[in-house]
C-alpha positions as CSV (number, residue, x, y, z in Angstrom):
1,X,98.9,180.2,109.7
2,X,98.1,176.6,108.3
3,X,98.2,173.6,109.2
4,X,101.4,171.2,109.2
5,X,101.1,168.9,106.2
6,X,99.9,165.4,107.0
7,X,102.3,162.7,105.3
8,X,98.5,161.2,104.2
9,X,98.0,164.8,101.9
10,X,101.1,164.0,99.7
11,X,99.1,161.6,96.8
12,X,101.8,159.5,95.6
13,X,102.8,158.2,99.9
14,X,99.2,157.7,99.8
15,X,98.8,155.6,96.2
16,X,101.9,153.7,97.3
17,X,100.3,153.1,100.6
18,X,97.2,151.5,99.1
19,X,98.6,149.7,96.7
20,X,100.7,147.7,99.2
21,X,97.9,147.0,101.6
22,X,96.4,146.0,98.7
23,X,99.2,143.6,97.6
24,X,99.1,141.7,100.4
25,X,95.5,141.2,101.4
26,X,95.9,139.9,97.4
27,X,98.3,137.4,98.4
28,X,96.7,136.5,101.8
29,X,93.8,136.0,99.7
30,X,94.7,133.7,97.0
31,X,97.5,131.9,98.9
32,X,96.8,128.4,100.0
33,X,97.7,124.7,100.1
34,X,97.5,121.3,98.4
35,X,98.8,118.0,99.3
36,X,101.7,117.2,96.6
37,X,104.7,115.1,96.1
38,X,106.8,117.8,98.8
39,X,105.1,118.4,101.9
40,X,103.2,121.1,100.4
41,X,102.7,123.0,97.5
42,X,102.2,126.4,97.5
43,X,100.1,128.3,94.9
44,X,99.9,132.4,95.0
45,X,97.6,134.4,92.1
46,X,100.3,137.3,90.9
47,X,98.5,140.3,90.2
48,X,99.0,139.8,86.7
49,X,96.6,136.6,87.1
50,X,99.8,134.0,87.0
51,X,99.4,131.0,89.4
52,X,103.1,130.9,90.8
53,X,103.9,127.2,92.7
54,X,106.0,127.1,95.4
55,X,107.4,124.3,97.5
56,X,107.1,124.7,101.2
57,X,109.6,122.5,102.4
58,X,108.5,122.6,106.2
59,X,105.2,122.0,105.9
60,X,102.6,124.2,107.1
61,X,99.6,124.3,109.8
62,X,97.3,126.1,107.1
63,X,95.4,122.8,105.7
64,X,92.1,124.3,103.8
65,X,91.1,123.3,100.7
66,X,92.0,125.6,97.6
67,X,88.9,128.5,98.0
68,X,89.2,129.6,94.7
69,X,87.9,126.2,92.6
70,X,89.3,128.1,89.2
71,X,92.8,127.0,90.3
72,X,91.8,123.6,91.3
73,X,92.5,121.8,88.0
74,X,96.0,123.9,87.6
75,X,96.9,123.1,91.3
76,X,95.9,119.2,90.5
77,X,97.6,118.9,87.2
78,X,100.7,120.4,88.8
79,X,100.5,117.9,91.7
80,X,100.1,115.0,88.8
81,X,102.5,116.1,86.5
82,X,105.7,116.3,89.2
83,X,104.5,112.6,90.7
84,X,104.6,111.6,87.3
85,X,108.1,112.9,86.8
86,X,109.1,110.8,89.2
87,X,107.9,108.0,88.9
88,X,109.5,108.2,85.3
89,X,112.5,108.9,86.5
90,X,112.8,105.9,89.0
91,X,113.4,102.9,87.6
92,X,111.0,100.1,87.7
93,X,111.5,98.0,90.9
94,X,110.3,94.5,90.2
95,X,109.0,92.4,87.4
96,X,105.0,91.8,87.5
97,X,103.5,89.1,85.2
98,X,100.4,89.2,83.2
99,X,97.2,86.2,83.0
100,X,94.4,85.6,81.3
101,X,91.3,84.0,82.2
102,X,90.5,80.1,82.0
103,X,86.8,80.2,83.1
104,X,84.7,82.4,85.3
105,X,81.6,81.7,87.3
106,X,79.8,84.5,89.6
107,X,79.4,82.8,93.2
108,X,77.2,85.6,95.1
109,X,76.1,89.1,94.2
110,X,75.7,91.3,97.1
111,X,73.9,94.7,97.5
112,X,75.1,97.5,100.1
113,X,73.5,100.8,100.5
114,X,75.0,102.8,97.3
115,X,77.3,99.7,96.2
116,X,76.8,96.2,94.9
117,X,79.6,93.5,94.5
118,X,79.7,90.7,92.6
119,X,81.9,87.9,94.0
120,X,83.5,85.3,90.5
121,X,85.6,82.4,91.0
122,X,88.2,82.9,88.0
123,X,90.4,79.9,86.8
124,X,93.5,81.3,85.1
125,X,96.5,80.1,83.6
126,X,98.9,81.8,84.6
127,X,102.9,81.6,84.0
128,X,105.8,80.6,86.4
129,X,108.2,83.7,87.7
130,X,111.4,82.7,87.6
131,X,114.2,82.3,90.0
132,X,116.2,85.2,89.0
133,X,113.0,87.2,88.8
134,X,112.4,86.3,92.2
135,X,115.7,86.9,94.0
136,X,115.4,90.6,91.9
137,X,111.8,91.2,93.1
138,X,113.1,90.4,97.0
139,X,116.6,92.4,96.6
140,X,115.8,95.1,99.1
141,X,114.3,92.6,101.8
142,X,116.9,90.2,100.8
143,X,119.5,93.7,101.5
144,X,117.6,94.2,104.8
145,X,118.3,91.0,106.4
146,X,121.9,90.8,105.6
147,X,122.9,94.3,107.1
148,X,120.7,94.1,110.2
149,X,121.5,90.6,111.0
150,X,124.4,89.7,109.8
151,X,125.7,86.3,108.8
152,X,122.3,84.9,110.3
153,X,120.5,87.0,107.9
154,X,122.3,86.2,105.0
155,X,121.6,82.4,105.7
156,X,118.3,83.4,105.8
157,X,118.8,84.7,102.4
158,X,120.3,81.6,101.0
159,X,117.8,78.8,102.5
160,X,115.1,80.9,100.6
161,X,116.6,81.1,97.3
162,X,117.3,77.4,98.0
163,X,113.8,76.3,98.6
164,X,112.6,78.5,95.7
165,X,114.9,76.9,93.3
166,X,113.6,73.2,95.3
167,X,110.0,74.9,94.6
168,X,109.8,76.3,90.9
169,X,111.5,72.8,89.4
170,X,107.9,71.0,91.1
171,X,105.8,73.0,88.8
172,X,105.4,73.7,85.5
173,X,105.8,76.7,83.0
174,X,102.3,77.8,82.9
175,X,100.1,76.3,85.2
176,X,96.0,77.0,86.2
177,X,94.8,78.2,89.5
178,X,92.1,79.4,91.3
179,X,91.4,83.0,92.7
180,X,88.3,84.9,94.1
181,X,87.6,88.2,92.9
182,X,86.0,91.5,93.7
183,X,83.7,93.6,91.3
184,X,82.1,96.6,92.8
185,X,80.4,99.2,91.2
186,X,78.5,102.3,92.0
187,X,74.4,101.3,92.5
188,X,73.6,104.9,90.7
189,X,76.2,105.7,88.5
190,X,78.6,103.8,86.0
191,X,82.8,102.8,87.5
192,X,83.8,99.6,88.6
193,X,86.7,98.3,90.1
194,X,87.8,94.7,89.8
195,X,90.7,92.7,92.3
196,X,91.4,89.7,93.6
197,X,90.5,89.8,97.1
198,X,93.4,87.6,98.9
199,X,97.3,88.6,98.7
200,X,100.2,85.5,98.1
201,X,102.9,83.9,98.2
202,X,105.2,81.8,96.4
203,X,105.2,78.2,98.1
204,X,105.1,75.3,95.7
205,X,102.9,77.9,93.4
206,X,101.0,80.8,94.6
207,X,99.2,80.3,97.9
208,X,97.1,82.3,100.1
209,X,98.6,84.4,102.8
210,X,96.6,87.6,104.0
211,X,93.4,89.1,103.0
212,X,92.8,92.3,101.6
213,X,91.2,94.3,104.1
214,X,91.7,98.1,102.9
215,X,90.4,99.9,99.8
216,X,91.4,103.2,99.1
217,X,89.8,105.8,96.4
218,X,89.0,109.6,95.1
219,X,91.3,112.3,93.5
220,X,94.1,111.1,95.8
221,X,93.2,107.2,96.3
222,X,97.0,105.8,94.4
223,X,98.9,103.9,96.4
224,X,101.8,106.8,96.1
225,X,99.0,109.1,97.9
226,X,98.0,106.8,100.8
227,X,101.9,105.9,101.9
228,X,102.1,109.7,101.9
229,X,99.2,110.2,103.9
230,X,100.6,107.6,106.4
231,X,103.8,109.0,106.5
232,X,103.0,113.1,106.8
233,X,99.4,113.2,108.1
234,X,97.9,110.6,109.8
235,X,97.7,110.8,114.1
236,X,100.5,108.0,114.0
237,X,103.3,108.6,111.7
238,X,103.6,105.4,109.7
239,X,107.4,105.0,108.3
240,X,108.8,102.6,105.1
241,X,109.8,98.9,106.4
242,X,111.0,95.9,104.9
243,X,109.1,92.5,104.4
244,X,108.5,89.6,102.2
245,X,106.7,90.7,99.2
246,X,102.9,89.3,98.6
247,X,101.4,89.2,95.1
248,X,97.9,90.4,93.6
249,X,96.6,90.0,90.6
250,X,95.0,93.6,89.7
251,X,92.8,94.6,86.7
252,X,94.6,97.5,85.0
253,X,91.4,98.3,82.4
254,X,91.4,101.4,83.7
255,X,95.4,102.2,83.3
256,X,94.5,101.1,79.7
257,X,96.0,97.9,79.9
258,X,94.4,94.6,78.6
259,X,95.7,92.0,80.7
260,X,94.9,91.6,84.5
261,X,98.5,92.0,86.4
262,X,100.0,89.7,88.7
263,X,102.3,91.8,90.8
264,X,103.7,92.8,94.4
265,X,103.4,95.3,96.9
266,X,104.2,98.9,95.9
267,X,104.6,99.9,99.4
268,X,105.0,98.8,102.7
269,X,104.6,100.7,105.9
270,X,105.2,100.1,109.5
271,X,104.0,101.9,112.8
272,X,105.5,100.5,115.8
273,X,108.7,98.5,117.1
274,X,110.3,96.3,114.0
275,X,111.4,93.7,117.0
276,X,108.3,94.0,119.3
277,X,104.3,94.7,118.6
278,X,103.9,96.5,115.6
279,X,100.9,97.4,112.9
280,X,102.5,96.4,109.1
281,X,100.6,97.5,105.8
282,X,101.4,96.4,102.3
283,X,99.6,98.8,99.4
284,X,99.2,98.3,95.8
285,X,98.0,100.3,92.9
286,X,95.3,99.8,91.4
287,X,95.3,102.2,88.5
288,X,92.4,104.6,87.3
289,X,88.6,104.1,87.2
290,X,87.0,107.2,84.8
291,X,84.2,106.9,85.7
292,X,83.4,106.8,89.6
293,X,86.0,105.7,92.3
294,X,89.2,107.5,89.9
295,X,92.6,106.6,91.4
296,X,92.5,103.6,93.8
297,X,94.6,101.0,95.3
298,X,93.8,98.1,97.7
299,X,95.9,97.1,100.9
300,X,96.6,94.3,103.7
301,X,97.1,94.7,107.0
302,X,97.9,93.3,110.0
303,X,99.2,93.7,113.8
304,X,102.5,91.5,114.0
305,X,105.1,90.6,116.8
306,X,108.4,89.3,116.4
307,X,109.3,85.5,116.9
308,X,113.0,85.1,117.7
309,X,112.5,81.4,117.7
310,X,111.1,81.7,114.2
311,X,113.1,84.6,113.3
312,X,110.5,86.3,111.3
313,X,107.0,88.1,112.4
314,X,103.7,86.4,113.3
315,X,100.7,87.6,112.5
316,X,98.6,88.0,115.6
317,X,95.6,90.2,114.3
318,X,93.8,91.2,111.3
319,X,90.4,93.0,112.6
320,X,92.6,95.2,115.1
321,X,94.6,96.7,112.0
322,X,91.7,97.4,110.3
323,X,90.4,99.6,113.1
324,X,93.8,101.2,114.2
325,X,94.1,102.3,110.1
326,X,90.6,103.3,110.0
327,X,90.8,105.5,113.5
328,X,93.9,107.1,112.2
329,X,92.1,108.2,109.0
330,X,88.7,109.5,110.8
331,X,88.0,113.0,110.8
332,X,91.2,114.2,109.1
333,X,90.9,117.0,106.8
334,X,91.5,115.0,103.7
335,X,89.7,112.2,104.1
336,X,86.1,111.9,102.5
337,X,83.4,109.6,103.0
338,X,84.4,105.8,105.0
339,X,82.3,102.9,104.1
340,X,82.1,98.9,104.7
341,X,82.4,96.6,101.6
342,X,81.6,93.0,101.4
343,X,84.7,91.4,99.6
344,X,83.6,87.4,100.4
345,X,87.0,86.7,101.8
346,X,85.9,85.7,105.4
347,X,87.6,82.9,107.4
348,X,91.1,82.0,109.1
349,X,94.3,83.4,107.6
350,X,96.9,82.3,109.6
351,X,95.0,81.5,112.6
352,X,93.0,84.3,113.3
353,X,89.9,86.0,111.6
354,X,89.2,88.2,109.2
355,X,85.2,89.0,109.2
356,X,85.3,89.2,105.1
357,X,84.3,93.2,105.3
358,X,86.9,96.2,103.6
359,X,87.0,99.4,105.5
360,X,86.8,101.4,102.1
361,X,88.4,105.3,102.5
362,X,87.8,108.1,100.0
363,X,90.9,110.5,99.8
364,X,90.9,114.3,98.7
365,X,93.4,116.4,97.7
């Protein structure tokens, strides 16, 4: 008498068995994760050789790079192509004015390890905002105030406008001023980014307020990338907050455009109390270098407290921020090389100093 049949002798149970275990060591395989405009976007290879994107809207612990580099540049143009999409769709936020150069003159030339800098003093004429482009540009701060303090705030509000209006009728309609300005290159390789190393205000013209103590670069240095960063992935969980808006000027070569841009903050984060101690970041876009650093932004930050007396925040530390930003980026998955750059903007900014050095971070997908 023979044997009782094994369910394994019947071919087809055993074909279908196979081809399922082989189905999903397929997608174990070729499944993994990118950093993208959702908390993650995930890519499969179909067995037909079709990259299928999928949006994990939890998140997900599994952080390695992409393993199989033939998908990289689908995986990165999809990332692209839906950040794009929104920034399209989102209407521009403020108004950003353009300059042009006076007279330049190079003031030092300094040499780091694979970088050099070259620190100009530019004259440029540049032209007055106006008052409605003003009030427009500080609408959501302006917004801020008013619902979380009331009629208090919204006095606030009014005094500014006021001493804008008081302010813009002391000056003219184009006017020169002075700026110091940042061009570093690679010492091996061609790229070069160009900004003005200080951030402003409007007070009887633009003035000086903070330095800029943060440069950011790589496949994922925008400004979009880095307040995302902050906000999903970073050991302290940054969140959006409200300020007064600073002003740049930005060369925007690389975005294609002629003209260097005068504009404001494209983000601003907070991490900490709003009304105690807290660590406050503004970030702005810098645009697209071909050639070397690719996307990049610059940023300021500081450690503030909240004056009741004043009724605004104080600055009470530059140096401090820079190390609690940099810490928080060390050793993170994403995060590339972290350098030093000399940026020539050392002294007192609102009584305490900054030592004129950038912590510079490279940012992967």
């Amino acid at each position: 008498m023979g044997r009782t049949p094994h369910w394994s002798d019947r071919p087809s149970v055993v074909a279908l068995t196979v081809a399922v275990v082989a189905t999903i060591a397929m997608a174990l395989l070729t499944t993994q994760y990118i950093k993208g405009p959702q908390p993650w976007v995930k890519l499969t290879v179909s067995t037909e050789g079709l990259v299928i994107a999928d949006v994990e809207e939890s998140g997900s612990a599994h952080k390695s790079k992409l393993q199989f580099f033939d998908l990289r540049d689908e995986a990165d143009d999809l990332v692209r192509e839906k950040r794009e999409a929104e920034t399209r769709e989102r209407p521009k936020r403020y108004h950003e004015w353009k300059g042009r150069v006076v007279s330049e003159r190079t003031v030092r030339v300094f040499e780091g390890e694979n970088y050099m800098v070259i620190i100009r003093e530019l004259t440029i004429r540049v032209k007055k905002p106006t008052l409605q482009q003003l009030v427009e540009n500080s609408r959501e701060h302006f917004d801020f105030l008013v619902k979380t303090f009331g009629e208090r705030g919204r006095r606030v509000v009014n005094q500014t406008i006021e001493n804008w209006r008081k302010w813009l009728e002391t000056v003219g309609d184009e006017y020169e001023m002075n700026i110091t300005v940042a061009h570093i290159r690679p010492k091996a390789d061609h790229g070069s980014i160009n900004f003005v190393v200080n951030l402003y205000k409007w007070w009887f013209g633009w003035r000086v307020s903070d330095p800029v103590n943060l440069v950011f670069y790589g496949p994922a240095g925008s400004a979009w990338d880095v307040q995302y960063d902050m906000k999903n992935w970073l050991t302290h969980k940054w969140s959006d907050t409200s300020g007064w808006d600073l002003y740049t000027w930005i060369d925007k070569d690389h975005a294609d455009e002629k003209d260097w841009t005068w504009k404001k903050q494209d983000y601003q984060l907070r991490y900490g109390d709003y009304f105690g101690v807290s660590y406050h970041i503004r970030i702005y876009d810098g645009g697209y270098d071909w050639d070397q650093y690719l996307e990049w932004s610059i940023a300021g930050a500081h450690r503030e407290e909240w004056d009741w007396t004043q009724f605004t925040h104080v600055v009470i530390g530059w140096e401090d921020a820079e190390r609690f930003i940099r810490d928080d980026f060390e050793n993170k998955w994403f995060v590339g090389s972290i350098q030093y750059w000399f940026l020539g903007n050392s002294g007192y900014y609102q009584n305490f100093w900054n030592d004129g050095y950038a912590t510079v971070i490279e940012l992967k997908h």
